[in-house]
N, C-alpha and C positions, 0 to 999 in steps of 0.2 A: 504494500500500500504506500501512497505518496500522500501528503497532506500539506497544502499553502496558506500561511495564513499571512494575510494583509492589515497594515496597518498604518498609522498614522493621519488618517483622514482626520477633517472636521470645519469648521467653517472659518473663513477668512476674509476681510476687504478685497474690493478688488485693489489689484496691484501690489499683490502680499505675496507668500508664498509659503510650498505645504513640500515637505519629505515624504513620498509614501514609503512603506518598506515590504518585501514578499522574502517570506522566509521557506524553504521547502523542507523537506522531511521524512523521512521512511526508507522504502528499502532503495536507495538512490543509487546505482552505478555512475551516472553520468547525464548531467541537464544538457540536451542538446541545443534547446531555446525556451526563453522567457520573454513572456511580452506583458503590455496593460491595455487593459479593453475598460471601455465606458459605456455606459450608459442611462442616457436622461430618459425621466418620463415620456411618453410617446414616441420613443426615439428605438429605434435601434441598436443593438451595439457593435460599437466599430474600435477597429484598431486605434490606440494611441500612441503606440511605441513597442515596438520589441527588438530584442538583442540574439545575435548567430552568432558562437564563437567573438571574432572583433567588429565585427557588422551590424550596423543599427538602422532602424529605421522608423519613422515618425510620420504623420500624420500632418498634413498642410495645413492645417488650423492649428497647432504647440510648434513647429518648427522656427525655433531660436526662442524659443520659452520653458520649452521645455527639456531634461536629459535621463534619458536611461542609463544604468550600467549595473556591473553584477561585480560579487563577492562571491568569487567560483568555490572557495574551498570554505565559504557557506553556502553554500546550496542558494544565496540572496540575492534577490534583485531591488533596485531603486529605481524610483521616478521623482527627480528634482523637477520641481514643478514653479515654474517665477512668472511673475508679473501675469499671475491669474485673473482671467476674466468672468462675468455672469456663467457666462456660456458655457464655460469652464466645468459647472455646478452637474454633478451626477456621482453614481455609486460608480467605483472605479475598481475592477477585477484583475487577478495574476492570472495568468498562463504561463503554464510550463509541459513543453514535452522533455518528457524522459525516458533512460532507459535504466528500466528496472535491473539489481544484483541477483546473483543467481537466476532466474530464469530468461532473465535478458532479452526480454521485448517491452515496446515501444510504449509508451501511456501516458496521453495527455488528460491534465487536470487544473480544475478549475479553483480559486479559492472563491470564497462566500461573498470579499466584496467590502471596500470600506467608503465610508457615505464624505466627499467632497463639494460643499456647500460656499459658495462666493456670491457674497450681497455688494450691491452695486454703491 
């Protein structure tokens, strides 16, 4: 089993800024990739940012606000998050594929989700 859990959320002005942190857990051989997914009410959820090895990639609405990066030999990912806007405001999800120890296949998983809130 793998387990993520997300944290650091909460509410801020705009033009503040928030840490998220995605910790992972279990039987972990190796995170292939970590990303953060969002979403707003009536909204879909869409890619914010995720990390391959040194490769990152972001989302046209946080590019140059926002940064991903990982703590490989913790299983951890971040999202420095600056100069947040309204829009900004949703529950914001980890992603991770991994490959599990000893049986050694593939499993993506989701953590639960930590609520980021910016008042204008």
């Amino acid at each position: 089993q793998v387990q993520l859990v997300e944290s650091g959320g909460g509410l801020v002005q705009a033009g503040g800024s928030l840490r998220l942190s995605c910790a992972a857990s279990g039987r972990i051989f190796r995170i292939n990739a970590m990303g953060w997914y969002r979403q707003a009410p009536g909204k879909q959820r869409e890619l914010v940012a995720s990390i391959t090895g040194a490769n990152t990639n972001y989302a046209d609405s946080v590019k140059g606000r926002f940064t991903i990066s990982r703590d490989n030999a913790k299983n951890t990912v971040y999202l420095q998050m600056n100069s947040l806007k309204p829009e900004d405001t949703a529950v914001y999800y980890c992603n991770a594929d991994a490959l599990l120890s000893i049986v050694f296949r593939n499993l993506e998983v989701w953590g639960q989700g930590t609520l980021v809130t910016v008042s204008s």
